[in-house]
Residue, then its C-alpha position, 0 to 999 in steps of 0.5 A: x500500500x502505497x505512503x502507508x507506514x507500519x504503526x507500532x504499538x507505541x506509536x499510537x498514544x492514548x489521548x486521554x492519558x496524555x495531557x495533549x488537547x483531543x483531536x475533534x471531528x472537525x479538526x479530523x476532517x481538515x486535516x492534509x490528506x498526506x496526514x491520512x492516519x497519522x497518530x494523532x488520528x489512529x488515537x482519536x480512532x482508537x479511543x473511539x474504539x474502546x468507548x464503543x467497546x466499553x458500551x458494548x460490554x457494559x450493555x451486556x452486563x446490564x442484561x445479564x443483571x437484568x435477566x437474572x432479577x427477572x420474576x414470573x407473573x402471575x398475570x399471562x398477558x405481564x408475562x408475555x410481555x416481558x418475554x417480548x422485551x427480553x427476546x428484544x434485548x437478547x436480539x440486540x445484544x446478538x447484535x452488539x455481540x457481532x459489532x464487539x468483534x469488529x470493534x476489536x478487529x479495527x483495534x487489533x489493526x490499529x496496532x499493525x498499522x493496517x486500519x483505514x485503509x481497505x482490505x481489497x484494494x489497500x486504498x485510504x478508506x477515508x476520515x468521513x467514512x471511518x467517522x461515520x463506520x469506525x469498524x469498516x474495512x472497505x471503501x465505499x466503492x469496494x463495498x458497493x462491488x461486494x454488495x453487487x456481488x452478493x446482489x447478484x450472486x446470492x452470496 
């Protein structure tokens, strides 16, 4: 990949931990495109990673505790009811579950310098994308070409 240099683990600080001022979205954004994942930006990244990862994680726990305090109902329709919300929140944390794995796979790129660019073609992925999607591995274009594709051939 053309301009792209490994990222050691050091390289890459945690901005919370440092007394730097954080990097904002709109300074993210109107930064040179030769600055394309820079430290600063594989930190306001990966911050946003763990956050995601703590919240995920911290959602999880909150349904266990909240599964665990659940009692019967005498009445049908009360039971019924919160059976529904439950299947509900377990669907969601199914969801939450399959987005903790990218979140750590996006981490786990970060630390081998490869996360921003696209796993297809090894061009940038770009700041507004990784703003919107953290967790993407694609250009917009390659994943429009794997969507065709799966369009198309029911994959």
């Amino acid at each position: 990949m053309p301009g792209r240099t490994a990222v050691k683990k050091d390289a890459v600080p945690d901005v919370a931990a440092t007394d730097a001022k954080p990097l904002t979205e709109a300074a993210l954004k109107k930064m040179p495109v030769a600055q394309y994942m820079n430290a600063e930006q594989l930190a306001f990244f990966r911050n946003q990673l763990l956050t995601m990862q703590r919240e995920i994680l911290d959602n999880a726990n909150n349904t266990s505790e909240h599964l665990r305090e659940h009692q019967a109902e005498p009445d049908v329709a009360d039971q019924a009811s919160i059976e529904e919300e439950n299947a509900l929140e377990l669907r969601t944390r199914d969801r939450e579950r399959k987005l903790l794995r990218k979140v750590e796979e996006a981490l786990a790129r970060i630390e081998d310098g490869s996360y921003g660019y696209c796993e297809e073609t090894g061009e940038a992925i770009g700041i507004p994308r990784l703003l919107a999607r953290p967790t993407a591995t694609l250009t917009i274009e390659a994943q429009s070409r794997r969507e065709q594709k799966q369009k198309l051939f029911g994959r």
